[in-house]
Backbone and ligand atoms as CSV (ligand in chain L), in Angstrom:
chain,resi,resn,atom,element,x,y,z
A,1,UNK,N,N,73.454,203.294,239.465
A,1,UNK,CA,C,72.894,203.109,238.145
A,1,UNK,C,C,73.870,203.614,237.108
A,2,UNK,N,N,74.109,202.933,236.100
A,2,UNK,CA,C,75.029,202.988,234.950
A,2,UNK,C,C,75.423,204.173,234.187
A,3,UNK,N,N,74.196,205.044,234.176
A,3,UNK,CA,C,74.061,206.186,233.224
A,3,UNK,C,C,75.502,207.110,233.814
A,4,UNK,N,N,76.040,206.673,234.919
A,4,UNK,CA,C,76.803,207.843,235.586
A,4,UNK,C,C,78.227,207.530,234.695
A,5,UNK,N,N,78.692,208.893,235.222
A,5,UNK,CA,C,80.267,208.673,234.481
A,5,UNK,C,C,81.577,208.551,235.586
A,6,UNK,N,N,82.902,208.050,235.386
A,6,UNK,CA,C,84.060,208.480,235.945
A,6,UNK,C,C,83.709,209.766,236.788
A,7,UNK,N,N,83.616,210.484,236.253
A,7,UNK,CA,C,83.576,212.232,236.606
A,7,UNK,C,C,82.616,212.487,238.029
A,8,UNK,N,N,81.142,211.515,238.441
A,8,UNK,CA,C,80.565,211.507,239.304
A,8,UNK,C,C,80.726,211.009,240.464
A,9,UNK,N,N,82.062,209.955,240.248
A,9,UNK,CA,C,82.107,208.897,240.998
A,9,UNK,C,C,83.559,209.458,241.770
A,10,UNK,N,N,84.089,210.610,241.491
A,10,UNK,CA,C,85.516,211.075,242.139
A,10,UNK,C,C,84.664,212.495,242.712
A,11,UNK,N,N,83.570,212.870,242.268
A,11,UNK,CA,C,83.059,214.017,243.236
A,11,UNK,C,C,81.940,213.043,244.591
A,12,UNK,N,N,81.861,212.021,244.322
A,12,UNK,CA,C,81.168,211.440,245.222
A,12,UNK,C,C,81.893,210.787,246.393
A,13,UNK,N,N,84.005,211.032,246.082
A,13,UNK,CA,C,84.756,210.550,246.517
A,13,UNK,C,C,85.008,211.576,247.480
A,14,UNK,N,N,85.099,212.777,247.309
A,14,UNK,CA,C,85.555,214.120,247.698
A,14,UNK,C,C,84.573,214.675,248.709
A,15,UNK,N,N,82.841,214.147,248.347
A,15,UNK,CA,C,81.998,214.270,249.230
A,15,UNK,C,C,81.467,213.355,249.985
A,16,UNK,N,N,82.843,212.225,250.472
A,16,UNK,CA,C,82.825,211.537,251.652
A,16,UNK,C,C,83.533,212.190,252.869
A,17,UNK,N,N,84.361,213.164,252.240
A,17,UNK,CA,C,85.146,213.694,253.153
A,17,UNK,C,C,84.530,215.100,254.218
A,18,UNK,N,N,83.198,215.307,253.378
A,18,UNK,CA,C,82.479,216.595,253.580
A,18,UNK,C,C,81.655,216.107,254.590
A,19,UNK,N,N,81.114,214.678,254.438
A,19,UNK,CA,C,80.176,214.193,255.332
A,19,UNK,C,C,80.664,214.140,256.948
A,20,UNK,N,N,81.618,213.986,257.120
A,20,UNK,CA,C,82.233,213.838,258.550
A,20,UNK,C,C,82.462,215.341,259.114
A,21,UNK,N,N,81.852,216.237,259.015
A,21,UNK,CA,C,81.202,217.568,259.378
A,21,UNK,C,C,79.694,217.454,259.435
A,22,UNK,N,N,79.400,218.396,260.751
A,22,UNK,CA,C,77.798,218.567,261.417
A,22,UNK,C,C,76.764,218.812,260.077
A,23,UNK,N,N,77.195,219.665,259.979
A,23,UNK,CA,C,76.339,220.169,258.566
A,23,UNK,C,C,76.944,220.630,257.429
A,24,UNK,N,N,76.853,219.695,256.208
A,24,UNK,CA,C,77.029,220.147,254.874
A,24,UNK,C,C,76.301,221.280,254.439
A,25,UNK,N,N,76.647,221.744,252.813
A,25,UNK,CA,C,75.463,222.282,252.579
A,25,UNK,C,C,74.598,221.038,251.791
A,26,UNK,N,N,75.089,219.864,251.206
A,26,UNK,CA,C,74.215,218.926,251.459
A,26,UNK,C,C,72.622,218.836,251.748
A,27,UNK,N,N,73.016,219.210,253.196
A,27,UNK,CA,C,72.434,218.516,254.759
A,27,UNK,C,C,71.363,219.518,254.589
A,28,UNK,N,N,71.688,221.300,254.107
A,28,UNK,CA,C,70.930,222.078,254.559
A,28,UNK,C,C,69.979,222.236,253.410
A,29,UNK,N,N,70.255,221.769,252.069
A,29,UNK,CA,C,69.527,221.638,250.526
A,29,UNK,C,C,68.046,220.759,250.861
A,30,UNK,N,N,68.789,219.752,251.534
A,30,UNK,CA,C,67.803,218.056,251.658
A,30,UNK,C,C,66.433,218.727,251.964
A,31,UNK,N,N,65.723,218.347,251.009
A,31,UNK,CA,C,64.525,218.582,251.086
A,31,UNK,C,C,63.484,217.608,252.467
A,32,UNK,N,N,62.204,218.275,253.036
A,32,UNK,CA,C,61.962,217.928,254.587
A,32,UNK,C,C,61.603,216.425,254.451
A,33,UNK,N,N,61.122,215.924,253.000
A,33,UNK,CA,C,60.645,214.340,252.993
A,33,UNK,C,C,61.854,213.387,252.663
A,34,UNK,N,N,62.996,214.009,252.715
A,34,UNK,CA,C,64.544,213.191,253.184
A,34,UNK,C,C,64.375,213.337,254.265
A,35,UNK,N,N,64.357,211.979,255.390
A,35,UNK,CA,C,64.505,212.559,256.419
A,35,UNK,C,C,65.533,211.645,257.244
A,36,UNK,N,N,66.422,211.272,255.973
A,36,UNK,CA,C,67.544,210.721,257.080
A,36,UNK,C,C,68.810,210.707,255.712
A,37,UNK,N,N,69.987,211.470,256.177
A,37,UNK,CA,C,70.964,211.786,255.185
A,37,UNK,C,C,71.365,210.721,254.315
A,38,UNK,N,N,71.511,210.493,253.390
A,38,UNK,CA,C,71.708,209.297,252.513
A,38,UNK,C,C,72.894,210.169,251.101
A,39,UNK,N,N,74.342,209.776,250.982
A,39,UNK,CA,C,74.838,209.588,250.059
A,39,UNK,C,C,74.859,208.652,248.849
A,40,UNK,N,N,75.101,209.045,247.823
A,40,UNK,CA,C,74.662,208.585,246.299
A,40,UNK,C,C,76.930,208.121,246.103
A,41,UNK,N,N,77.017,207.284,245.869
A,41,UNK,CA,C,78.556,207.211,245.806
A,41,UNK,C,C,78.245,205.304,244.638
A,42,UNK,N,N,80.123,205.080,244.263
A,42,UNK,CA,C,79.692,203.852,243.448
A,42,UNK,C,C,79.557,202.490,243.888
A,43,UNK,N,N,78.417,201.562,243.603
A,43,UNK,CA,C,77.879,200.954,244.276
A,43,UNK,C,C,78.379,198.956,244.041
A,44,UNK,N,N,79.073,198.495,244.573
A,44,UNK,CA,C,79.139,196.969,243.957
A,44,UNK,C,C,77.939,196.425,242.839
A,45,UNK,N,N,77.025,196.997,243.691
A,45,UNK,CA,C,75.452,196.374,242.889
A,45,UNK,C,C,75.721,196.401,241.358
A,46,UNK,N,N,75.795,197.735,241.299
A,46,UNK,CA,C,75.079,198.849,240.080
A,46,UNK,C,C,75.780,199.650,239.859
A,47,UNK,N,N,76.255,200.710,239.069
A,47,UNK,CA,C,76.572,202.051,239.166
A,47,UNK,C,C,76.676,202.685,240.385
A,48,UNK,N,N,75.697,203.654,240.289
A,48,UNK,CA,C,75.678,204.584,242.005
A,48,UNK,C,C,74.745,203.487,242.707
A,49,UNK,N,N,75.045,204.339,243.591
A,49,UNK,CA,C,73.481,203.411,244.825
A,49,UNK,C,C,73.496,204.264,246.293
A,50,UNK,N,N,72.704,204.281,247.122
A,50,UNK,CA,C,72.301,205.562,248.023
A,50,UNK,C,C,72.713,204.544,249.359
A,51,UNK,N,N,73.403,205.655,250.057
A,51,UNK,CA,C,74.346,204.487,250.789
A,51,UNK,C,C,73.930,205.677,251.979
A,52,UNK,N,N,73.142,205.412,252.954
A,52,UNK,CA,C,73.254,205.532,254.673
A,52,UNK,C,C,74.530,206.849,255.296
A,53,UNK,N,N,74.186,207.530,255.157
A,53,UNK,CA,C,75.081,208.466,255.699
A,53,UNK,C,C,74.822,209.083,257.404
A,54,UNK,N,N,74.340,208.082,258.182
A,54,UNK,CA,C,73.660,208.272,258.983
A,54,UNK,C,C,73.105,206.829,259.899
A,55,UNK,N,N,72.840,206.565,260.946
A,55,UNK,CA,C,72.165,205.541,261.570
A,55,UNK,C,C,70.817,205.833,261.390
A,56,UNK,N,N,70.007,204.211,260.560
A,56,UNK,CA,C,68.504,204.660,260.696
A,56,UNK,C,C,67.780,203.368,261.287
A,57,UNK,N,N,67.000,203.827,262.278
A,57,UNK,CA,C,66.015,202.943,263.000
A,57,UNK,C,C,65.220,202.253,261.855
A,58,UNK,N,N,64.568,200.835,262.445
A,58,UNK,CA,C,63.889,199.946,261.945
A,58,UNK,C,C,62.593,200.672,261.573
A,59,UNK,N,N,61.842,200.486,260.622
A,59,UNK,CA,C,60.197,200.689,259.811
A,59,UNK,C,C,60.647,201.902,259.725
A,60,UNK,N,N,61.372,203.116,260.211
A,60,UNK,CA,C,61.214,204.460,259.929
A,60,UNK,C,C,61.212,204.852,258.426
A,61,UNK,N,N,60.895,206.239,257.785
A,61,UNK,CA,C,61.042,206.470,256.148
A,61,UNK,C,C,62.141,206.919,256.420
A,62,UNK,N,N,62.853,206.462,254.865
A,62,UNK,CA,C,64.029,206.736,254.714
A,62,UNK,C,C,63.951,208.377,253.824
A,63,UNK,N,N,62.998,207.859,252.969
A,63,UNK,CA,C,62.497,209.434,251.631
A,63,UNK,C,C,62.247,208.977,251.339
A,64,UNK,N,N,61.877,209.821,249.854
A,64,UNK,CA,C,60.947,209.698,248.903
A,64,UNK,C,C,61.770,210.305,247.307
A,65,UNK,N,N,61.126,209.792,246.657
A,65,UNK,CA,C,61.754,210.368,245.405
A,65,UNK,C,C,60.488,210.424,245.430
A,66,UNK,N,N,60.512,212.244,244.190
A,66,UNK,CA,C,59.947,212.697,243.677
A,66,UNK,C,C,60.094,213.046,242.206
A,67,UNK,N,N,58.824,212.872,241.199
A,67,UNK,CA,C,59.684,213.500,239.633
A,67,UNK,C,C,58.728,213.476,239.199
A,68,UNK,N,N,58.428,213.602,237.679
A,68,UNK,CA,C,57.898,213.969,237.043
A,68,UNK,C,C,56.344,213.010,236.480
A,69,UNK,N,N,54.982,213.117,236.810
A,69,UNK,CA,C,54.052,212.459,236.671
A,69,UNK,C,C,53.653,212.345,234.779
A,70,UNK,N,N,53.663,211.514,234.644
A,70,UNK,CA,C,53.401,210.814,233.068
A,70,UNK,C,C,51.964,209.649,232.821
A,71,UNK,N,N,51.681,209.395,231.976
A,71,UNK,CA,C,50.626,208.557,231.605
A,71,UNK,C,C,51.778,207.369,231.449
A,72,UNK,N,N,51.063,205.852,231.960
A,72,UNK,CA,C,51.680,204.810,231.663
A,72,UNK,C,C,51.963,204.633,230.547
A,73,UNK,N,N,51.175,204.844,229.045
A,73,UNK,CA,C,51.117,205.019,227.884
A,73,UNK,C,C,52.419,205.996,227.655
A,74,UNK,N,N,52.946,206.986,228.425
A,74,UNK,CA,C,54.160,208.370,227.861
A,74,UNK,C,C,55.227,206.849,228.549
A,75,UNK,N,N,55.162,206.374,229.826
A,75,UNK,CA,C,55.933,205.639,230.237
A,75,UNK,C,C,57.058,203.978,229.502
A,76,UNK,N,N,55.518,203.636,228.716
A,76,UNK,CA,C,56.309,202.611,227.853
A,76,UNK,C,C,56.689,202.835,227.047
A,77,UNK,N,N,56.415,204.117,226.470
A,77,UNK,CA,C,57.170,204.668,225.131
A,77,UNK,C,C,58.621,204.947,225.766
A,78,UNK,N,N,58.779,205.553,227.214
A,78,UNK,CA,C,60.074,206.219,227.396
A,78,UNK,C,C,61.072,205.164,227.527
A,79,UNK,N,N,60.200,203.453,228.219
A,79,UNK,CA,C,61.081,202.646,228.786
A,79,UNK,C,C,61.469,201.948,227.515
A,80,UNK,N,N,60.870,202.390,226.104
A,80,UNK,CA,C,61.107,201.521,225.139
A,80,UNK,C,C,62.682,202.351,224.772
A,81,UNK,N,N,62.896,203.664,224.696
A,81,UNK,CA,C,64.056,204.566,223.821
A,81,UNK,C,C,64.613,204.132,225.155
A,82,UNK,N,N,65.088,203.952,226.250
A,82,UNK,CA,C,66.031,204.501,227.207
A,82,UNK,C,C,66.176,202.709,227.706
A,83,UNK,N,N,67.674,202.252,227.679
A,83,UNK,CA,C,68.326,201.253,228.292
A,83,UNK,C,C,67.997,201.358,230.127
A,84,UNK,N,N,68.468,202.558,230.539
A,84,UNK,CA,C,68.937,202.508,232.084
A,84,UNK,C,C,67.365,203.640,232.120
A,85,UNK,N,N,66.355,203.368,232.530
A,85,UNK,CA,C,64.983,204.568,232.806
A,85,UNK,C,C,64.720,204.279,234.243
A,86,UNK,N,N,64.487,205.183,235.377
A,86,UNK,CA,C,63.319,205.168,236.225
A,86,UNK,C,C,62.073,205.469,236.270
A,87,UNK,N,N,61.151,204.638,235.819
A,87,UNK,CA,C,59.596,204.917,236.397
A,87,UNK,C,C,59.190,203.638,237.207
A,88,UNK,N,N,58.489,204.354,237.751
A,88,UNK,CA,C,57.509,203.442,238.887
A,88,UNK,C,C,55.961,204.119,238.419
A,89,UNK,N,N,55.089,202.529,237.920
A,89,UNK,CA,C,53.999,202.916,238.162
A,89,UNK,C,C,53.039,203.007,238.892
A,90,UNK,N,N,52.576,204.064,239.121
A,90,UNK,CA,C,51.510,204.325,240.463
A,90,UNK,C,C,50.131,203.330,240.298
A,91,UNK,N,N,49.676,203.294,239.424
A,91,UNK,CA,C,48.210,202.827,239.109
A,91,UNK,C,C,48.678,202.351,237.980
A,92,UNK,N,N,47.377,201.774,237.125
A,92,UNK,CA,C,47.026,201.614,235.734
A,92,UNK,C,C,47.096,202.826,234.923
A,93,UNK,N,N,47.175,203.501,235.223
A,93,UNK,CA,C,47.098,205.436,234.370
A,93,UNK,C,C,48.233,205.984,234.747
A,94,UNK,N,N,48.737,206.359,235.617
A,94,UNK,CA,C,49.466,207.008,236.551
A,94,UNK,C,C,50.910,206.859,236.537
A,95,UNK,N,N,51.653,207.381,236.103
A,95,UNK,CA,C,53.412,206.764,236.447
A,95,UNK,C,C,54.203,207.791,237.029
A,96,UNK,N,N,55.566,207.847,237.260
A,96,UNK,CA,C,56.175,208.659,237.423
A,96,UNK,C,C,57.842,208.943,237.203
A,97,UNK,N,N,58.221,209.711,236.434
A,97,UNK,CA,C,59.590,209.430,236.006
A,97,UNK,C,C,60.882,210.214,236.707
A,98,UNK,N,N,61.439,209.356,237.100
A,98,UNK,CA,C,62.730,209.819,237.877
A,98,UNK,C,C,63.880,210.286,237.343
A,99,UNK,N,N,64.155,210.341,236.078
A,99,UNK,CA,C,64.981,210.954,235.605
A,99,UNK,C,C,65.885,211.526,235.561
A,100,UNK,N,N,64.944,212.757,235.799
A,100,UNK,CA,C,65.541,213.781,236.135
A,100,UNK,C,C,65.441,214.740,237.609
A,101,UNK,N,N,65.131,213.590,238.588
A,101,UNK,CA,C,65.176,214.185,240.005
A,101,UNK,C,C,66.754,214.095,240.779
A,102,UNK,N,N,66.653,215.108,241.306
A,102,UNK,CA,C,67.780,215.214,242.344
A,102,UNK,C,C,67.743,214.505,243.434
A,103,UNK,N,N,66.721,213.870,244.038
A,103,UNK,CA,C,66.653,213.094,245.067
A,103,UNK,C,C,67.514,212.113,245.071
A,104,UNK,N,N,68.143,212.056,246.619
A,104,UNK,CA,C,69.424,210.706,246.345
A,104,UNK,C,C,68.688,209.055,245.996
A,105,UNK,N,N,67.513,209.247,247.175
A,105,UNK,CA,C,66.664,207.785,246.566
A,105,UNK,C,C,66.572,207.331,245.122
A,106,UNK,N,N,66.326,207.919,244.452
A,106,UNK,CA,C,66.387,207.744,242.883
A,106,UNK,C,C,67.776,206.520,243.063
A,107,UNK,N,N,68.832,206.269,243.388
A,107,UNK,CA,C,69.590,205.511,243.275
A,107,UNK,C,C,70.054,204.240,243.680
A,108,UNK,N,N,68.717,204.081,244.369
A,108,UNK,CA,C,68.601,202.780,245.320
A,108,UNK,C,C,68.382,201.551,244.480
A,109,UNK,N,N,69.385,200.661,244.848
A,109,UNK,CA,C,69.733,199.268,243.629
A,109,UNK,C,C,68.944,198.788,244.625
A,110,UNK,N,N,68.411,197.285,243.198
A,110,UNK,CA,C,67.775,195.984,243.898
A,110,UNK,C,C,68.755,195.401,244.055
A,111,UNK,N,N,67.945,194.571,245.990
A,111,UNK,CA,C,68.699,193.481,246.388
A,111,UNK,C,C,67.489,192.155,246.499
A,112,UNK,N,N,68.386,190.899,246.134
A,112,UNK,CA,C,66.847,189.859,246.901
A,112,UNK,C,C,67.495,189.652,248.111
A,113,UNK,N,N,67.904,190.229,248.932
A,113,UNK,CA,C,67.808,189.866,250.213
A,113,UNK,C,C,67.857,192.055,250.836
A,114,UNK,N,N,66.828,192.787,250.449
A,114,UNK,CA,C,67.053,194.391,250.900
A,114,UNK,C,C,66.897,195.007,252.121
A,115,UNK,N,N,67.585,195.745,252.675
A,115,UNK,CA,C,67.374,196.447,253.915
A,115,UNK,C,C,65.978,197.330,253.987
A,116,UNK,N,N,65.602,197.853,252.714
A,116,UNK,CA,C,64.806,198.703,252.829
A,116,UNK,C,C,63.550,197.998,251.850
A,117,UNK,N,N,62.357,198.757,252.163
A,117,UNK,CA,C,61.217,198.452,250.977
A,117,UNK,C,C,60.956,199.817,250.593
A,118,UNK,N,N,60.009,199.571,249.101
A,118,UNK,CA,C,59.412,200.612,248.516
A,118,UNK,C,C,58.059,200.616,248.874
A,119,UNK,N,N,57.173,201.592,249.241
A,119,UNK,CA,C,56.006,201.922,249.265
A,119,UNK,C,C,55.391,202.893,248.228
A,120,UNK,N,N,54.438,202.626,247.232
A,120,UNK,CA,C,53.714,203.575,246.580
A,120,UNK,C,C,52.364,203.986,247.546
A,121,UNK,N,N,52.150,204.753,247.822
A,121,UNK,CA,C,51.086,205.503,248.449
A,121,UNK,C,C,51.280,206.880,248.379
A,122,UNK,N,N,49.730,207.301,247.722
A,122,UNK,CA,C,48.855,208.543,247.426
A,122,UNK,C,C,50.114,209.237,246.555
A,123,UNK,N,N,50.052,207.965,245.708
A,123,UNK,CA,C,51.054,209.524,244.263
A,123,UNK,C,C,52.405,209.387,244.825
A,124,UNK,N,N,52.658,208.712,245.922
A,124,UNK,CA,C,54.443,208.996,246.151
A,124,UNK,C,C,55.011,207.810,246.215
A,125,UNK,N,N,55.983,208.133,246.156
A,125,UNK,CA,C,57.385,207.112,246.679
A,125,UNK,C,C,58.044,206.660,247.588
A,126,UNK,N,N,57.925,206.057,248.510
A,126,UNK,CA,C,58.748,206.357,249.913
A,126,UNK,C,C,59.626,204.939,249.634
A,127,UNK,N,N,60.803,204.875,250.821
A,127,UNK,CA,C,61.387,204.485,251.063
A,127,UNK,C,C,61.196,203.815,252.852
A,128,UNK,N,N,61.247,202.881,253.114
A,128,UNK,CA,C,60.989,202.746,254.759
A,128,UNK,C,C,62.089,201.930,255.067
A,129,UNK,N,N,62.778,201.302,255.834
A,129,UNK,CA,C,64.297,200.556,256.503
A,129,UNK,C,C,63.160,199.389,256.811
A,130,UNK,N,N,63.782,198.020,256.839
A,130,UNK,CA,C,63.150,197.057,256.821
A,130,UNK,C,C,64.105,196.934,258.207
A,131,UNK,N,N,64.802,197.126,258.307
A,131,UNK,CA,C,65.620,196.883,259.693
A,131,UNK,C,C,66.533,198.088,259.753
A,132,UNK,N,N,68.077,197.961,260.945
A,132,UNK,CA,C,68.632,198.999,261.487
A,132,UNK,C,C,69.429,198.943,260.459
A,133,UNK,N,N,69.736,200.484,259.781
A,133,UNK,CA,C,70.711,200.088,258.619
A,133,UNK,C,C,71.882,201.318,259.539
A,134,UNK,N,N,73.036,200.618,258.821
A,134,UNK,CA,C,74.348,201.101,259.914
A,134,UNK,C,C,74.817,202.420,258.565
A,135,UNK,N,N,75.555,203.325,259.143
A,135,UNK,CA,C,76.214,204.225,258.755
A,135,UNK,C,C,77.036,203.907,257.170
A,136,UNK,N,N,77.328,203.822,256.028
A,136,UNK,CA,C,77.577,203.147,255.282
A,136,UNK,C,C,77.417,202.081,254.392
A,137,UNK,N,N,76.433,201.792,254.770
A,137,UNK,CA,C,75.694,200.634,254.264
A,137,UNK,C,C,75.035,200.849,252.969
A,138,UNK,N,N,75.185,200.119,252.301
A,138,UNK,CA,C,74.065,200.714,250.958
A,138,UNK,C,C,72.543,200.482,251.006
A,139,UNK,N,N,71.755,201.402,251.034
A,139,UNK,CA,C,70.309,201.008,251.060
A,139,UNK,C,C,69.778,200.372,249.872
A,140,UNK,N,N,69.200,199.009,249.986
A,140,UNK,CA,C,68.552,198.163,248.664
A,140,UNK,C,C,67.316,197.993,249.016
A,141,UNK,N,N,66.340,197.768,247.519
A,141,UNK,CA,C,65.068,197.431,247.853
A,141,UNK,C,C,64.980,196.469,246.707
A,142,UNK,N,N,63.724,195.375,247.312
A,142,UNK,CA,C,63.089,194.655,246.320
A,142,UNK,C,C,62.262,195.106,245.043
A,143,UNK,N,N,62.962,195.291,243.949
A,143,UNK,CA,C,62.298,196.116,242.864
A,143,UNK,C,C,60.952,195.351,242.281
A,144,UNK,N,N,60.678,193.825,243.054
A,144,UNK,CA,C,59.493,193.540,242.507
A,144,UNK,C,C,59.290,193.393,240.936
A,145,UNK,N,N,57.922,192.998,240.596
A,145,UNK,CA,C,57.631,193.245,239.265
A,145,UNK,C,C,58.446,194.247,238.407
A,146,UNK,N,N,59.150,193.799,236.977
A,146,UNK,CA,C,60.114,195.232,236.187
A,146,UNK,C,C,59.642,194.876,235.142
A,147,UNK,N,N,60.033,196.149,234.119
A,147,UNK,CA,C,59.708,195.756,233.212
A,147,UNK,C,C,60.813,194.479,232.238
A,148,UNK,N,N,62.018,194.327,233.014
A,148,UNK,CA,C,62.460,194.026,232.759
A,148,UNK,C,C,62.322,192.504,232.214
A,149,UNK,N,N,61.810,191.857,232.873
A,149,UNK,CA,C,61.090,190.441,232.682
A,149,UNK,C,C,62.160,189.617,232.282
A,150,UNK,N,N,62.880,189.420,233.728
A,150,UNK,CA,C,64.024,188.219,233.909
A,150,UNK,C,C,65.456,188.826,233.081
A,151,UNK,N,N,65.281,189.820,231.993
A,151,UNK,CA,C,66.611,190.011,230.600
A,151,UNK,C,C,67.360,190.547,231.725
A,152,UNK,N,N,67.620,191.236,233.180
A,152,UNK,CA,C,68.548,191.708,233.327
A,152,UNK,C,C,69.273,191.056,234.106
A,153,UNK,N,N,70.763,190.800,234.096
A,153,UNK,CA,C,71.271,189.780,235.547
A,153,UNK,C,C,71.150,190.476,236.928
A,154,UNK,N,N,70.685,190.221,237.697
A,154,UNK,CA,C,70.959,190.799,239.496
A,154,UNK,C,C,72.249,190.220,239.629
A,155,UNK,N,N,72.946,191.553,240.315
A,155,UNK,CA,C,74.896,191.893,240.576
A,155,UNK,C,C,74.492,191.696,242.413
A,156,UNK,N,N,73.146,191.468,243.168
A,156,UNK,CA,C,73.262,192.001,244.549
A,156,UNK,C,C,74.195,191.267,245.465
A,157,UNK,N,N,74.269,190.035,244.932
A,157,UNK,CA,C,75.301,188.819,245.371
A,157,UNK,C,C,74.517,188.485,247.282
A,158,UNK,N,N,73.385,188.397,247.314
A,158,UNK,CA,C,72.699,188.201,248.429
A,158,UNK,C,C,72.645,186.436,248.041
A,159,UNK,N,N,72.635,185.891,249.125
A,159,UNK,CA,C,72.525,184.552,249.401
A,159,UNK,C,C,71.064,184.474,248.991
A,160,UNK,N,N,70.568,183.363,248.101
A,160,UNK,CA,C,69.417,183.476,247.457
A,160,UNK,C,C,69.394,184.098,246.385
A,161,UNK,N,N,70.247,185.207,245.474
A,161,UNK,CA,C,69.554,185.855,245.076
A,161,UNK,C,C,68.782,185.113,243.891
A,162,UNK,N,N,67.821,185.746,243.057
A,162,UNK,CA,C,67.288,185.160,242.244
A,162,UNK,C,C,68.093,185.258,240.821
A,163,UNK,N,N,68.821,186.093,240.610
A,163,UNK,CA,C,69.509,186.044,239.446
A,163,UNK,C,C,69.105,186.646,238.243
A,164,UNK,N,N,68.137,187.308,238.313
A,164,UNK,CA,C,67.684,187.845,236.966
A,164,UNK,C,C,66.737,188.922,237.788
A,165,UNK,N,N,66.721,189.922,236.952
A,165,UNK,CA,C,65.448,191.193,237.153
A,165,UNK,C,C,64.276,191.151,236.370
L,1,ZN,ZN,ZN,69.826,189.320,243.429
């Protein structure tokens, strides 16, 4: 995602080299609903994007982003000031803003053809592998309904893609 700078994208270079050791401190931060290592590095798609640091089995969760719960009403006000925003809304009332989470999921670009899906259930976020995603790979999901309504181009370059967000 765009918001990032030069400056993120040469420490995300430096912590490819960290990954090929048992345990980062990374590894030992990752909160227990990460439950499969995933690097944030720069992405063809998009900006960043959360790229597989790890082999993950088919249907398993990948994580979850977690952040900050808002009224849909605080939500369209935020998506109105902010170009590049994460929320996902939970319900009709209910949203939640990613912002400002540390979670690597937060960085997962749409693909129309994605390895992974999004699940909203009970207030959260998950992430699940739609199939075996290999070591390196960038994890994508179908972002579905946006607010975007067609204005943005899709970069996923998937056979099919639809071409607009
Ligand atoms: Zn596309």
């Amino acid at each position: 995602m765009t918001a990032h700078s030069a400056a993120h994208a040469a420490t995300a270079a430096t912590g490819a080299a960290a990954a090929a050791t048992a345990l980062t401190p990374g590894d030992a931060l990752r909160p227990a609903y990460q439950k499969f290592a995933v690097h944030v590095k720069p992405s063809r798609i998009d900006g960043q994007g959360a790229f597989a640091a790890e082999p993950i089995p088919p249907r398993l969760k990948i994580g979850e982003i977690r952040g900050e719960s808002i009224s849909v009403a605080e939500a369209r006000v935020r998506a109105t000031r902010s170009e590049r925003i994460m929320i996902v809304e939970l319900s009709a009332r209910r949203a939640i803003d990613f912002s400002k989470s540390a979670d690597p999921m937060r960085f997962t670009n749409h693909s129309c053809q994605p390895n992974a899906r999004l699940v909203i259930r009970n207030g959260r976020v998950e992430f699940y592998a739609r199939r075996a995603i290999t070591p390196g790979e960038e994890i994508t999901v179908d972002y579905g309904e946006t607010h975007h309504e067609g204005r943005l181009a899709c970069r996923c370059g998937a056979p099919g893609c639809r071409g607009a967000l």
